[in-house]
C-alpha positions in Angstrom: 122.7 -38.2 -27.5 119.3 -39.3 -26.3 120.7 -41.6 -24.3 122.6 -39.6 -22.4 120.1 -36.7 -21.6 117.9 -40.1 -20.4 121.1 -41.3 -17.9 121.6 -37.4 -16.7 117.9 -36.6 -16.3 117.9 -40.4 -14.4 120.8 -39.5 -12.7 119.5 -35.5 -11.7 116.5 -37.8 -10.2 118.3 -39.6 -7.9 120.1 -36.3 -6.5 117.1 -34.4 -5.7 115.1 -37.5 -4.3 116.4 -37.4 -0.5 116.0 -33.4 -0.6 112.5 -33.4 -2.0 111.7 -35.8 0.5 113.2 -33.6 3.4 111.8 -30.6 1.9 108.1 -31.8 1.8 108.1 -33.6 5.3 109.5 -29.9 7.3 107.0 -28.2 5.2 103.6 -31.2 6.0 104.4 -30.4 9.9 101.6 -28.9 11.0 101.9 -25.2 12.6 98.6 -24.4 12.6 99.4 -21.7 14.9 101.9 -19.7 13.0 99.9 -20.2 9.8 96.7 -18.9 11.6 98.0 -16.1 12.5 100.4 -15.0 9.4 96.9 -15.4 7.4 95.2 -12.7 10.0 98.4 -10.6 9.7 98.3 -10.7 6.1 93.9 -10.5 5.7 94.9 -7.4 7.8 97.0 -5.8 5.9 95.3 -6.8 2.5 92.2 -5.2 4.2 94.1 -2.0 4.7 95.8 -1.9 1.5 92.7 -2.1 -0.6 90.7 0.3 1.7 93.6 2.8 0.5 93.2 1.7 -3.2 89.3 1.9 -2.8 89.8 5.5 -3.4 91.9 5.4 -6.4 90.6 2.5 -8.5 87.3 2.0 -7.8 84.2 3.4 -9.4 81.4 4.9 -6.8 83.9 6.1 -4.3 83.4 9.6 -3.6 86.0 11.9 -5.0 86.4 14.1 -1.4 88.0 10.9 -0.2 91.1 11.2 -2.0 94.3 12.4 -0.2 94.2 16.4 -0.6 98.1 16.9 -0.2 98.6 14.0 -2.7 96.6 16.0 -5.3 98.2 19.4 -4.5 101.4 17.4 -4.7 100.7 15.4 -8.3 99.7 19.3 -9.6 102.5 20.9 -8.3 102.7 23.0 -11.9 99.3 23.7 -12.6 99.4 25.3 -9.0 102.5 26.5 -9.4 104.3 25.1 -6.1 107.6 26.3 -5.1 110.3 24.0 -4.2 109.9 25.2 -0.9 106.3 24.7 -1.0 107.0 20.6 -2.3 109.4 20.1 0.1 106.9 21.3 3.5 104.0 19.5 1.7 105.8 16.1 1.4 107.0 16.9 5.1 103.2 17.1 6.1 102.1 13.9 3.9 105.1 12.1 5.5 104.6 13.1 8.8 101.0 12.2 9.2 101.6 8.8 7.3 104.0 8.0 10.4 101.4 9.5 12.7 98.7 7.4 10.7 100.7 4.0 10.6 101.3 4.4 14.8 97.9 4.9 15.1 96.6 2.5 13.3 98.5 -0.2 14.8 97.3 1.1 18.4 93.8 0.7 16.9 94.5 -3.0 15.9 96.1 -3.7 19.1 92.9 -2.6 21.2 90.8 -4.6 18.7 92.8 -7.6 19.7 92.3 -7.3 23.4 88.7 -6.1 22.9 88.3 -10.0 21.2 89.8 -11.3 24.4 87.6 -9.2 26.8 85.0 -10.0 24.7 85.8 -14.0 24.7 86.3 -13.9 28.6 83.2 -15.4 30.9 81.7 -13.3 32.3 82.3 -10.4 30.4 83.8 -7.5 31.9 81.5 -4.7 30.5 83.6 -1.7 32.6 87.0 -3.1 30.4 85.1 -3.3 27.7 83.7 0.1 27.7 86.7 1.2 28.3 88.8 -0.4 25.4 86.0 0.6 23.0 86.5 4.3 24.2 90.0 4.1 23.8 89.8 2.7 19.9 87.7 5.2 19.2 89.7 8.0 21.2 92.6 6.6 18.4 90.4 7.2 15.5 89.6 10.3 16.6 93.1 11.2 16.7 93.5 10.3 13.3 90.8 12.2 11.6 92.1 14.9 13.8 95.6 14.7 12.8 94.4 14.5 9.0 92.7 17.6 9.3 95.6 19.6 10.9 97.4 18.0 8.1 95.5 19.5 5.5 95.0 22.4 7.6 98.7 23.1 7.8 99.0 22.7 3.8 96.7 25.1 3.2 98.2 27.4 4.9 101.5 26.8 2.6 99.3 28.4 -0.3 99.2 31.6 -1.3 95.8 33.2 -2.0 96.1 32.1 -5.9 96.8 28.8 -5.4 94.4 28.2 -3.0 91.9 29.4 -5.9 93.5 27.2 -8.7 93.1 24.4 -5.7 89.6 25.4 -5.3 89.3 25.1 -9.7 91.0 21.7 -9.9 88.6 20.2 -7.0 85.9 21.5 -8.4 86.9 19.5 -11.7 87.0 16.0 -9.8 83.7 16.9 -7.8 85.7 17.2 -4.3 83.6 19.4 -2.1 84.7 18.8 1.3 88.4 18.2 2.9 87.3 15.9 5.0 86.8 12.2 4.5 83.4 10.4 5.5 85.4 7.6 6.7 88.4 5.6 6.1 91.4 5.1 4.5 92.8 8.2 6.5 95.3 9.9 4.3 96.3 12.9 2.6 
């Protein structure tokens, strides 16, 4: 018995030798390139997922951060919500998720070509200016769109809601609607 689970493991060997081989010498080609910029795609995105969970998991992070429809959503029967009323609120979250996701990616493109303005000799403060105006013009539109966002769900509520709203915020310290800073949702 031993002998044979020797041969076969001997013999499995011998198989997988010229595939190893192939397999390791595609994956030592260097592509420096490709792997420079799949580990800025993916620093990107890891930098906007934790800024999202910042708000959730970590201790210190002001409460009127936290996504506003999200909590009237997770309390739909403490505040009573009508299917109706779920069904426009998720419409809002979802919409300005889109609206949040097309933005954001229009503020990551600009900061791309603001590095390459910004690498270029001489620099070319009037592009410059300009790009920097036109990130910021995005982020803008983002707090913006949050608050019609909330705005809009506000108005979904009727007057006793809005005061069982006003009770369960009051609970998890969130004064304000709107968020300092980033992550932008709702």
């Amino acid at each position: 018995m031993k002998k044979h689970l020797i041969f076969g493991f001997f013999a499995f060997s011998l198989i997988l030798a010229p595939w190893h081989r192939a397999w390791s010498e595609d994956v030592s080609k260097p592509r420096t390139l490709e792997v420079a910029q799949s580990l800025d795609d993916l620093g990107r995105e890891l930098q906007d997922l934790f800024g999202r969970w910042r708000g959730y998991f970590m201790p210190g992070v002001p409460q009127e951060e936290r996504p506003l429809i999200s909590l009237m959503l997770q309390n739909r029967d403490r505040l009573a919500l009508s299917d109706d009323q779920i069904k426009r609120l998720e419409q809002l979250r979802t919409e300005f998720q889109k609206e949040s996701i097309r933005r954001g990616a229009d503020v990551r493109v600009g900061e791309m070509d603001l590095k390459s303005l910004l690498e270029a000799q001489p620099v070319d403060m009037a592009k410059v200016e300009g790009k920097v105006r036109e990130i910021e013009r995005s982020h803008a539109d983002i707090r913006l769109a949050r608050i019609s966002a909330i705005e809009k769900a506000k108005e979904l509520l009727t007057a006793e809601q809005k005061k069982k709203l006003e009770e369960l915020m009051a609970e998890r310290n969130i004064t304000r609607f709107i968020p300092r800073d980033e992550p932008m949702t709702v």
